[in-house]
N, C-alpha and C positions, 0 to 999 in steps of 0.2 A: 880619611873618608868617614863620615858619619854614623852612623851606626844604622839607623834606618836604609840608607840608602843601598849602603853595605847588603845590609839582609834583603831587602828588593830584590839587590842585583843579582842574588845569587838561583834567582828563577827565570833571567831572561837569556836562553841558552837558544845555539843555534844548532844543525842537526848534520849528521854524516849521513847523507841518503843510501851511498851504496850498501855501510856497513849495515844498515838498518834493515834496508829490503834483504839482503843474504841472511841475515839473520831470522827473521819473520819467515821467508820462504822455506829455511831450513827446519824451522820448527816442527811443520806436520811429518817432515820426515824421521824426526825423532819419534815419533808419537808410535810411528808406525814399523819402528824399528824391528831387526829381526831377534828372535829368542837367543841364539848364539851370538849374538854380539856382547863381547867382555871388554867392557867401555874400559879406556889406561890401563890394556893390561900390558907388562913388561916395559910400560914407556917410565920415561926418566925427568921430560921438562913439561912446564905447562906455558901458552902463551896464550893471553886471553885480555878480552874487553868486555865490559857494558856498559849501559847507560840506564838511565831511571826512566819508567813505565810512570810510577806517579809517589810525588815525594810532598811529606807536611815537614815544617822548619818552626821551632817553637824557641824564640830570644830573649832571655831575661836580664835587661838591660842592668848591669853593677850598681851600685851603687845609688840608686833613681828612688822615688816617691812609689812604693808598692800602688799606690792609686789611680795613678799615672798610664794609661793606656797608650802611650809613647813607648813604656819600659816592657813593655808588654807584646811584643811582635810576632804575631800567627799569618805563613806564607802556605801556600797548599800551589799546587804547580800537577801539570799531567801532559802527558802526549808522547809517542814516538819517537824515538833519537834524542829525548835530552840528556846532555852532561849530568852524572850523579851533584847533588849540590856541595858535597864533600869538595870537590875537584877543585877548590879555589874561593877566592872573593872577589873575580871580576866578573865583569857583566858578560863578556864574550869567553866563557871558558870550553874546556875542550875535553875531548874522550881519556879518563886514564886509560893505561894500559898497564900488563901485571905480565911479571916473570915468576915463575917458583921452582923450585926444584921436588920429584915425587920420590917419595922413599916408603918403607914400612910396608913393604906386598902392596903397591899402588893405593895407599890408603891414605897417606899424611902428602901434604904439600907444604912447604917453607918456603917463602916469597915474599916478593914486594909491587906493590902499585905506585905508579907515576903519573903525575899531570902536571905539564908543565906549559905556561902560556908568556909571548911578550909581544904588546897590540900598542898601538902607535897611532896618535892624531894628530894631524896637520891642519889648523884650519885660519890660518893668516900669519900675521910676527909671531914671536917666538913664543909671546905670552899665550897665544893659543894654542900650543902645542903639547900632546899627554901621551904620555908614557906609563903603561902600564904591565906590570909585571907579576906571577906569581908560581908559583910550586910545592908537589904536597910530593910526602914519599911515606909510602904507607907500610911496613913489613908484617905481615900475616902468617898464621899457621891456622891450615885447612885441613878435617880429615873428611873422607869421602867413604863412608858405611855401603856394604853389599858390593863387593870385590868379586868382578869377575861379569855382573851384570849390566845391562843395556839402561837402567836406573837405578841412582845413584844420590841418596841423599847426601847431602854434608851440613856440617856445621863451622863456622868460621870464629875467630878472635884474632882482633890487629890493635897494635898502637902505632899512632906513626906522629908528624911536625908538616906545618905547612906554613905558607907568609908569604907574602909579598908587596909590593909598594905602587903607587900611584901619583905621580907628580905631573901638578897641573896648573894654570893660573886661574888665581882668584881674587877678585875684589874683595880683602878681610874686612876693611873698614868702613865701604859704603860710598866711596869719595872717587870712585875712577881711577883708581890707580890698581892695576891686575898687577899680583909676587907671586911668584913661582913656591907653591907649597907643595910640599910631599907627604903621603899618609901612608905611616907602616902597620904594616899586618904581620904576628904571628898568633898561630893556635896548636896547642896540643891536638889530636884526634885519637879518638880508644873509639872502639867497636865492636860489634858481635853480629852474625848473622845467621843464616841457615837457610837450606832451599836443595834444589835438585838439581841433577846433571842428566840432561836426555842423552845417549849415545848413539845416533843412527847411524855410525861408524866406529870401530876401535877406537881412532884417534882424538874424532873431531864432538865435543856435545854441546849443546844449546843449554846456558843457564837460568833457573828461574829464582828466584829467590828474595829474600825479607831482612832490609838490614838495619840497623840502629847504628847513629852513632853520637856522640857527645865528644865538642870544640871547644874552648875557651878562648877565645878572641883578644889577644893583647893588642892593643892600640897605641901610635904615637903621632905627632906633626912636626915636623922641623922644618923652618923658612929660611928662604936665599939671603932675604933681608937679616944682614948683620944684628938690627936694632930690636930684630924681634926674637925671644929666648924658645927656644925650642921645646916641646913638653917632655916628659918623662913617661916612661914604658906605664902601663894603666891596663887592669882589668877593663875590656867595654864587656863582657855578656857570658852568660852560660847559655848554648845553642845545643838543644836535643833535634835531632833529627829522623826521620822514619821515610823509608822507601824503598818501592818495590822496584827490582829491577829483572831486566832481560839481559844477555850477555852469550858470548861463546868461545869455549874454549878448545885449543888445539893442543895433543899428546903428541911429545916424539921422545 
């Protein structure tokens, strides 16, 4: 997949209405939580989602002409219910979702985030047909400051692996003849964040928070056609990323 289009894609995200509005709706009740509320206190797992409020993606294309405003890719993206851009390199990606375990007096959480997608087009003979697949798995360690209270800042640090492929038909040479090519993807992902937990309940809090992360995008193509040599694994880009997100997590 190209590198441009790659990075495009990763701002055209589609939305979970339910999760969005219970989310939102739940917010002023955080706000307005009571004083005796001891947000995780005595709970043991966390299960939790978000998605991105509003995210900028900044690409520095490997190896290219520093001069070159190709090699050079600023995305800025906003609204409601979208996919963190982290979550993938396909154009239709989807909500991670995160497990962890609470230990240390409800302070530390040890976990991992997940997104996984595989989208499928049909659109005549075979040569029009794509397949797209991808997945990240992220493991984190969260601690959560002011035990015991209804807010609840924390701060976060994860590395995790993500990748996947895209196999599709395309005219390479110009000449009418569509081969079935496939484009892989992996990247490393490291990150750091920080932000607050509202708890309008024990269990349940609404998240706010500010995250960074830095990708490195390894690229390849390999074709059905015998005659044509496959490429070899290739840095495509250093990807810094910044975004704010909303999210909620459940204590049990």
């Amino acid at each position: 997949m190209p590198l441009r289009s790659w990075a495009r894609g990763r701002n055209r995200h589609g939305a979970t209405l339910a999760a969005v509005l219970a989310t939102v709706a739940l917010a002023p009740l955080a706000v307005e939580a009571a004083p005796n509320v001891q947000g995780a206190k005595d709970k043991r797992f966390r299960l939790h989602f978000d998605f991105s409020l509003f995210d900028f993606s900044h690409v520095n294309a490997n190896g290219g002409n520093p001069n070159d405003p190709n090699d050079r890719i600023n995305t800025i993206g906003f609204g409601v219910g979208r996919p963190k851009p982290t979550d993938g390199f396909a154009p239709r990606n989807v909500f991670g979702v995160g497990f962890g375990y609470v230990f240390l007096r409800d302070r530390a959480v040890v976990g991992a985030r997940a997104a996984i997608l595989v989208d499928g087009n049909d659109v005549g003979d075979r040569n029009g047909k794509s397949t797209t697949s991808s997945g990240l798995l992220v493991p984190y360690f969260h601690w959560m400051f002011l035990p015991g209270r209804w807010v609840r800042p924390y701060v976060e640090g994860r590395v995790g692996f993500g990748g996947g492929t895209d196999t599709h038909g395309e005219d390479i040479d110009g000449d009418q003849n569509v081969e079935r090519v496939t484009n892989h993807i992996i990247f490393p992902n490291v990150g750091v964040g920080g932000g607050v937990h509202l708890f309008p309940v024990d269990f349940f809090s609404v998240d706010l928070g500010l995250d960074m992360d830095y990708l490195a995008p390894h690229t390849r193509r390999t074709f059905e056609n015998p005659d044509r040599q496959d490429t070899d694994w290739a840095k495509a880009a250093d990807v810094l990323v910044l975004s704010i997100r909303l999210g909620a997590s459940v204590f049990f």
